[in-house]
TORPAZA-693673 format. One record per residue (C-alpha): residue in three letters; z, x, y. Coordinates in steps of 0.25 Angstrom, whole numbers, plus 5000, padded with zeros to 4 digits. Example, Ala and Ser with C-alpha at 12.3 -4.5 7.8 and 13.67 -1.06 7.14 Angstrom:
BEGIN
Ala503150494982/Ser502950554996/
REM end
This chain:
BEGIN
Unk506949975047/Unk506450025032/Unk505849885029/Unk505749755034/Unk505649635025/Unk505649505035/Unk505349485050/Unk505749345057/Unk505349325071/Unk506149215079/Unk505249095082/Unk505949055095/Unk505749215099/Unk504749285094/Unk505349415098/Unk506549415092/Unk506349465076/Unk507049485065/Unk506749595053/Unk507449615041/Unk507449755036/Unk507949835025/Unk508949875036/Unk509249745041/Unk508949655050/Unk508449685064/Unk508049585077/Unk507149615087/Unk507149535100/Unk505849625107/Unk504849585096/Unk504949695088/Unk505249805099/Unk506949825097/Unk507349805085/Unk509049785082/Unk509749775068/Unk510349645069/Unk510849645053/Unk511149775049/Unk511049735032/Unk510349805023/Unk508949745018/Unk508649625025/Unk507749535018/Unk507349395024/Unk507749335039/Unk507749175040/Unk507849125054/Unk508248975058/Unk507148905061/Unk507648825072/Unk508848935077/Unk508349055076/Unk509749125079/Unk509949085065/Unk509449185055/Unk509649215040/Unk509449355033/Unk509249395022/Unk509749535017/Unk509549635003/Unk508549644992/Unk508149754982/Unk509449854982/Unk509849824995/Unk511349855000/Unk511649715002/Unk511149585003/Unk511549465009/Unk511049345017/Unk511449315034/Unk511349245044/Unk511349265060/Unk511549145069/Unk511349225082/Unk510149265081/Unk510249405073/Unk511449465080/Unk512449435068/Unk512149395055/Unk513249345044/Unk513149355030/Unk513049205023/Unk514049155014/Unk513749104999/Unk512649174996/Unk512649304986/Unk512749444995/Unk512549514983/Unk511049494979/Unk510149604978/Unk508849564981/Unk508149474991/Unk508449344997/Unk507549265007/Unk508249155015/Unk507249015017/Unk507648915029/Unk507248775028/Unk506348735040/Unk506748605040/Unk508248635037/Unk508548775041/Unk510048755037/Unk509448745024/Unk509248905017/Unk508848955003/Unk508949094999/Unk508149154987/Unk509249244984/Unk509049364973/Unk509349494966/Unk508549594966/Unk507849564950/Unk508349404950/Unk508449274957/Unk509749234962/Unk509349094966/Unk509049024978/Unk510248984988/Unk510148885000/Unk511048825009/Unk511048695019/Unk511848755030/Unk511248875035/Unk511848975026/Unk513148925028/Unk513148905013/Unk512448925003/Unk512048884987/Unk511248934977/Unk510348814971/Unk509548874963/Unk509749014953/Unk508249024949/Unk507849154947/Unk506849134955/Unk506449274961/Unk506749334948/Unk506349474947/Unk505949494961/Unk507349444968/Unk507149594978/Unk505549564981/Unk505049394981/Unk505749284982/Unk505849164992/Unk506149014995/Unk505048935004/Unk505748805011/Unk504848685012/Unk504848675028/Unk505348515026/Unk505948525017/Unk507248605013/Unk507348575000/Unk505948604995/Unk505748764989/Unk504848854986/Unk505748964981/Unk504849094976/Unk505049224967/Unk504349274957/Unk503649114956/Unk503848994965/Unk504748894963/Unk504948764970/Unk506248694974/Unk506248544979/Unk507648504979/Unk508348624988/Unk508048734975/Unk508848644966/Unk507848664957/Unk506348744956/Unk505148734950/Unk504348854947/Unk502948844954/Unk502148964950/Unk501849064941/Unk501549204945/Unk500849244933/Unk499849124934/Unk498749224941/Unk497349244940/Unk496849364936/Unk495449404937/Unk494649404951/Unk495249284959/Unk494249224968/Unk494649244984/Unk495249124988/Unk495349084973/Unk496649054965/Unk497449174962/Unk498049074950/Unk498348944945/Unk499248844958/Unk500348884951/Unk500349044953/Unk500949114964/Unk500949274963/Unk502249314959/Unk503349394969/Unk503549274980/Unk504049354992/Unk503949255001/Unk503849085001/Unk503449015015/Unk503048865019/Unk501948845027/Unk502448805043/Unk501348735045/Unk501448645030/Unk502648585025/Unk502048615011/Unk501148765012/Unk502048875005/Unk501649015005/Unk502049134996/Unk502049274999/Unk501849344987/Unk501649474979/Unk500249404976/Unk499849374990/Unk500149224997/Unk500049094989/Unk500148964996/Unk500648804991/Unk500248684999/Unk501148604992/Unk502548654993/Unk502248754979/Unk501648654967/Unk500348754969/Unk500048874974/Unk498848944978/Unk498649094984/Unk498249134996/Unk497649294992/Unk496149244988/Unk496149354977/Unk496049454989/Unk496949584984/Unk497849594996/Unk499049594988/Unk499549764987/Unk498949874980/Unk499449994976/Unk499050114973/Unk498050164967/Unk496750084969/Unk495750124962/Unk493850094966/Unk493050124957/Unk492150254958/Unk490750194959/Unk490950054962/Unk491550014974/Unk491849864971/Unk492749914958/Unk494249954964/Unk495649914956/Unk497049914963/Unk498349864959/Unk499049764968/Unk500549744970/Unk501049624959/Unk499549594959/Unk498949634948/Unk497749744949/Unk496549704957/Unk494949744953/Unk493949754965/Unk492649694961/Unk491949694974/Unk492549564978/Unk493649524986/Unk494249444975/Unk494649544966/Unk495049554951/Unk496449554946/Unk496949634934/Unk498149694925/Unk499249614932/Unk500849664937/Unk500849774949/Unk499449824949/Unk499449964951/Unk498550084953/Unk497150084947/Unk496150164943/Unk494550154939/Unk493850234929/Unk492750314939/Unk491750324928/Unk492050194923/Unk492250064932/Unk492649974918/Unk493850064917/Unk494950024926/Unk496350034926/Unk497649964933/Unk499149964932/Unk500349884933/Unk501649934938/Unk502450044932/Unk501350104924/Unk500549984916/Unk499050054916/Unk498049974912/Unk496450014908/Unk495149914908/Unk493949964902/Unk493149824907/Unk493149844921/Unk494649784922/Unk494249654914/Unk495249694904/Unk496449804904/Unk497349874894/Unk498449954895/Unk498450094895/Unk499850124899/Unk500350264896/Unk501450244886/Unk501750394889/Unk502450334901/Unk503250224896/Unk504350264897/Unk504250334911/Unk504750294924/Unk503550264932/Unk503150174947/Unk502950054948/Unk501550094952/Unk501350214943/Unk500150274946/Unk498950304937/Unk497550394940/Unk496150444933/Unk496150564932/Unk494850594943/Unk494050694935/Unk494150594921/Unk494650464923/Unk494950444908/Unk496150524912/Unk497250444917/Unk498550504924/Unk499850374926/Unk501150414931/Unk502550384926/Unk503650494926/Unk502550584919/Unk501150584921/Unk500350514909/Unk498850554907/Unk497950474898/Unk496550554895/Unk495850434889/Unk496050324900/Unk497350274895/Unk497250284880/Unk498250384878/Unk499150454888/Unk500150564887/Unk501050624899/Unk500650754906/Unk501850804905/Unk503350794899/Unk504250784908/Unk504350684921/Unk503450754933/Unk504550724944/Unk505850824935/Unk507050774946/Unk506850614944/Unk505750584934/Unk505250514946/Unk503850434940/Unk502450464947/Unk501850384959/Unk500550444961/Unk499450534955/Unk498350614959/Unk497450704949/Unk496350804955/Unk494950784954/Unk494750934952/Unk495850954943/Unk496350854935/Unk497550954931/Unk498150944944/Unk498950814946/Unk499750774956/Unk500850654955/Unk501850594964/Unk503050544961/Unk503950434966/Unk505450424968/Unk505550314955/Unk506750374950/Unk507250474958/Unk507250514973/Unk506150614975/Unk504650594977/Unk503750694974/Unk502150754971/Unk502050824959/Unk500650914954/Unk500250954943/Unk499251064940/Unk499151054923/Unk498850924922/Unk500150844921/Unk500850944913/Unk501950994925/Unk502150954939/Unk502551014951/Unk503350954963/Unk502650974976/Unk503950974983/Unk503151014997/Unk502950864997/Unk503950765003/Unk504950664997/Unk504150534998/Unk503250454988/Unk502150524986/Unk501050404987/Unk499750464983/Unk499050614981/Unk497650624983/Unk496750764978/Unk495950804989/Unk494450764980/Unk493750904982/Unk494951014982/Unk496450974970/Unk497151074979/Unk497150984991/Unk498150864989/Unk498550744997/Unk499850664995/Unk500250535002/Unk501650515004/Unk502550385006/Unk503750355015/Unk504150395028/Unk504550525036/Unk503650625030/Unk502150655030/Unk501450565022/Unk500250645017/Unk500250785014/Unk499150885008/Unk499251004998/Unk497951105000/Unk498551194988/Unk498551104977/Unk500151074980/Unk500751194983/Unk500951164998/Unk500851035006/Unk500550995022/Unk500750855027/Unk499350805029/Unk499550675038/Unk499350695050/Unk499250555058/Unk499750485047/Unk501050395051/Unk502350425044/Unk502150285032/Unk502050285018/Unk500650355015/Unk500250295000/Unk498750334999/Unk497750455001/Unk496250454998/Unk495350565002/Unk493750525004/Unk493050604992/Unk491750594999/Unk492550685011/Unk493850745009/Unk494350755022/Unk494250595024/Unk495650555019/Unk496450425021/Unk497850395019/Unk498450245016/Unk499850225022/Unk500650115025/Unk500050095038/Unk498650085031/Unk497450205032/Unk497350335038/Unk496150435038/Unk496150565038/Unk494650645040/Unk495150795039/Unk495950795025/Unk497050725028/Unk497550815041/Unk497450705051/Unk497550555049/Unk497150435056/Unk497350275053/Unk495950225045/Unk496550095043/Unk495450015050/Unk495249865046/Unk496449875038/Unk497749785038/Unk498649845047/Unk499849915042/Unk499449905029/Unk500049985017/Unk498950075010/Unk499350094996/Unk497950174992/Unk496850234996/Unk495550254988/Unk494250294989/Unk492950204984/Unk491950324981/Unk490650234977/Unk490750164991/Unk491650264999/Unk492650165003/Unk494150195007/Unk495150075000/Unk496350055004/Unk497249974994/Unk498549915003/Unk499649864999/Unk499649725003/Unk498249695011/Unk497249744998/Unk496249844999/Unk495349895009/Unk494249975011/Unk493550055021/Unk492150165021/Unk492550285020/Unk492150385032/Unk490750435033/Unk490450555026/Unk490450665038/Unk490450805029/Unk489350885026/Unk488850905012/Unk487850995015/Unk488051165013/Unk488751205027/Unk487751275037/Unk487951405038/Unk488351445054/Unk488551295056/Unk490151285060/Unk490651155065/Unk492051215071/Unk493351125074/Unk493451045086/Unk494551105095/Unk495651075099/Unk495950975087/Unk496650875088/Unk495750835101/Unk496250755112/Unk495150745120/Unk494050865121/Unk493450905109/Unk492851045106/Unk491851045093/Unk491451195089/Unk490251205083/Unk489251325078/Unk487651325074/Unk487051435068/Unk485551385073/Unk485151295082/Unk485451155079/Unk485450995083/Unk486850955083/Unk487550835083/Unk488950835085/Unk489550695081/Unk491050635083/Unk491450545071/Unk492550455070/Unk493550455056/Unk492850355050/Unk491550435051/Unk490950345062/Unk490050415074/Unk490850425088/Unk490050485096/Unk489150625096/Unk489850735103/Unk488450825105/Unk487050815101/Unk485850935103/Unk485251035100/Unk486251165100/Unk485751315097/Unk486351405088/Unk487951445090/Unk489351405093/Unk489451265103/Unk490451155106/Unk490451025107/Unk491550965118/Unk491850835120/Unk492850735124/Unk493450645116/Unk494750585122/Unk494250425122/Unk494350435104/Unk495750385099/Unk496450475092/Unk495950495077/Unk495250605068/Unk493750625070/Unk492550705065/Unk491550795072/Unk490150815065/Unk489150915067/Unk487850885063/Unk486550995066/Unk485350995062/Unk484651145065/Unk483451175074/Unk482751275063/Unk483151215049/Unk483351085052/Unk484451115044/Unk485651015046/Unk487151015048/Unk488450935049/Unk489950975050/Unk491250895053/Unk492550905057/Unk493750825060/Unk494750825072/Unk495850745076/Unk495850675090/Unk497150645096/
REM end
């Protein structure tokens, strides 16, 4: 299965379920353990079962682009299904199937083409026949994505029937009466558990519409906004989302260097979202928000997108914006999140993304392209994702995404934009994010997408050559790196699982996703440097934040004759063997450390005389993981004091 868009357990057996998947629709009767393909139809959409006879059941099949389309119906149970006269077969995007409770021979169908509404179809028989009753364009633009029909559980003839707004039927959907407005919301800071707009707004992109079991009259909506709820059958409507931004942000988010309750993200159909310190936070711009960006020498300078390039510039602390579009780029192909950076040695320096890169020197005033051609030469394939070095603003790297033809790649540039080179070392998948190693622009990071390949690899020669770098990361779509600033060999990944940790420069990873959602899709990963806090910006469960691990590397000058040698062997199963060699006598404290920097236990404490010793011990009851060692001496004569580190990995 490549994706699964509904799941229906039978009522009467819990055991038994059905998914419908892009590649049809399959039964279990173990609960999940088998699985057979019981309809083999491309693109299966919706599943209705009877609620009295559960051998009955409808499904729906296609949507965007899909092979065919059509809606069936199985009256044994799932072992055959027939195609349903009088209804189109031809449509090419979705169409959910509502079941009256109270009647269940009585159906509608919200039935659409992929960029329009077809209309809304029912019939009194079971599907036995069918006729369209209404032809409202009521999904409109969004007939592949949100659209559905609520039944008033006693009701048949009473609708709520939903797209782009509600509408409300009370004669069988005869006729409709629009209930909502989408673009009635607030802006501003919504207070949690306040209004998010007047009764009548309901965040546009309906996907789902349901009636309470347990009130004939409560209907909730499933939208791109979060969830909204009507007590009386959809006159008024209130949300459900307490100005809490849970909705889905993408990439980039963006904290503000020296104040930790200043952060900006862009949130999928929801606008942009300011961090004030608050849980209800401040919404801005409007559309798709985007990537973000704060001015790190000025906290009043923000900036926030909307899709497919719309860049936008406040100079108030995001009480106000104005466009600062790049009209270099106009006439580009570009993504529908097209990605835009400071550059990190002078943030008045702006680098966006179309088919070209487009650098502005004065904050967005004025912009021209780096260079004159498109960077990717095959397809003109526009750029996904940027990363400039903190060392050497001339070095550039971009990723480029399969827009418009069938090949991803990672471009760098060493002149500032001016020509590019293919790093073709690198695999065929979207390249989600590159990351510059802080102290050292010859070491690179890039986070891959997809499946079937390694996720992240690593450049120690400035592009030239490229090793997979991800060892213990699963095989998912990896969309985010951040290295800790503060210690370079502290490194986390976001993936489609959630967070992993790396504590020796990206060669071994562990999960890190403590007190997060599970499963949860990370979208970006960045570093708050004024309070050394990981975020983790998720697309669908908000943003999260976690300390950062405690600083364990020296900063003093290294001792001379002091050598803290590399545990053997490594990985460890269960006996450890730590090397180690003092050039004077010394008190020593050899100290066991967990990946987030907390004490486990001290392996060896006392006083040792000059020379080479070991330090053994057992370690077989830790789970598996990667872990630090720490030396720490003070010295008998000079009272001088000491500390090294090193990680290992225990399997």
């Amino acid at each position: 299965m490549k994706g699964i868009w509904d799941v229906v357990i039978n009522p009467q057996n819990s055991r038994t379920v059905f998914a419908a998947t892009t590649e049809g629709l399959f039964r279990t009767h173990n609960s999940g353990t088998d699985w057979e393909l019981v309809h083999d139809f491309p693109m299966g959409i919706d599943i209705e079962m009877h609620p009295v006879d559960t051998t009955i059941i409808y499904v729906s099949h296609g949507g965007h682009n899909s092979p065919g389309a059509g809606i069936f119906k199985s009256v044994d149970g799932g072992n055959s299904f027939s195609l349903l006269e009088g209804l189109p077969d031809d449509y090419t995007g979705r169409s959910p199937i509502s079941i009256s409770p109270s009647n269940p021979d009585i159906l509608y169908i919200s039935m659409a083409n992929s960029q329009s509404g077809i209309g809304l179809f029912r019939s009194d028989d079971g599907g036995g026949s069918w006729e369209l009753v209404n032809s409202s364009d009521v999904a409109s633009y969004q007939g592949w994505y949100s659209h559905d029909v609520a039944i008033k559980p006693d009701n048949p003839e009473l609708l709520i029937w939903t797209g782009i707004d509600v509408y409300k039927s009370t004669n069988g959907g005869s006729s409709i009466l629009q209930k909502t407005n989408w673009f009635a919301w607030d802006f501003g800071q919504t207070p949690v558990g306040g209004p998010e707009g007047p009764p009548n707004y309901v965040h546009a992109d309906i996907h789902a519409a349901y009636y309470s079991p347990f009130n004939n009259d409560a209907v909730f909506l499933v939208t791109d906004g979060g969830i909204f709820y009507s007590g009386n059958n959809g006159d008024s409507w209130e949300g459900r989302n307490g100005g809490y931004q849970t909705q889905q942000f993408y990439a980039n988010f963006a904290c503000s260097a020296t104040n930790p309750n200043l952060a900006m993200g862009g949130l999928q159909d929801n606008a942009s979202a300011i961090y004030v310190g608050d849980d209800s936070w401040v919404r801005v711009i409007g559309g798709d928000g985007m990537g973000a960006a704060i001015n790190p020498d000025d906290n009043d300078i923000l900036y926030g997108s909307w899709q497919r390039l719309n860049l936008l510039r406040s100079n108030n602390g995001g009480q106000s914006f104005f466009y600062v579009t790049p009209p270099t780029a106009d006439n580009e192909p570009r993504n529908f999140n097209s990605p835009f950076v400071l550059d990190p040695q002078d943030p008045n320096v702006i680098y966006v993304g179309a088919q070209r890169l487009h650098r502005s020197t004065d904050g967005g005033n004025s912009w021209n392209a780096t260079s004159a051609a498109p960077i990717d030469p095959d397809y003109g394939n526009p750029i996904l994702t940027i990363a400039v070095s903190h060392q050497d603003n001339d070095k550039i790297f971009v990723g480029i995404s399969p827009l418009l033809g069938p090949s991803s790649k990672v471009y760098r540039s060493n002149n500032a934009g001016l020509s590019w080179e293919a790093m073709d070392a690198l695999p065929d998948r979207v390249p989600m994010d590159i990351v510059f190693h802080p102290e050292d622009n010859d070491i690179i990071f890039v986070a891959f997408s997809g499946f079937g390949t390694n996720h992240v690899f690593k450049t120690e020669d400035g592009g030239d050559t490229w090793a997979a770098s991800d060892a213990g990361l699963p095989d998912l779509p990896t969309n985010a790196i951040a290295i800790d600033p503060g210690q370079p060999s502290d490194m986390y990944a976001g993936n489609d699982l959630g967070v992993y940790a790396s504590f020796d420069g990206g060669e071994n990873w562990e999960p890190y996703s403590t007190d997060l959602a599970e499963a949860v899709m990370v979208y970006d990963l960045v570093i708050s440097n004024s309070d050394r806090k990981l975020r983790a910006a998720t697309h669908g469960l908000g943003v999260y934040q976690t300390n950062l691990r405690e600083i364990v590397s020296s900063e003093e000058q290294p001792i001379a004759g002091l050598v803290l040698g590399q545990n053997f062997p490594n990985p460890v199963q269960d006996q450890i063997a730590i090397p180690f060699e003092l050039p004077e006598a010394a008190q020593v404290d050899m100290k066991l450390m967990g990946s987030t920097g907390q004490l486990i236990r001290t392996l060896q404490q006392g006083r040792f005389a000059a020379g080479r010793h070991q330090v053994e011990a057992r370690l077989g009851a830790l789970p598996a993981g990667v872990y630090a060692y720490v030396l720490e001496v003070r010295f008998v004569g000079s009272q001088q004091m000491g500390r090294e580190v090193k990680t290992f990995v225990k399997r």
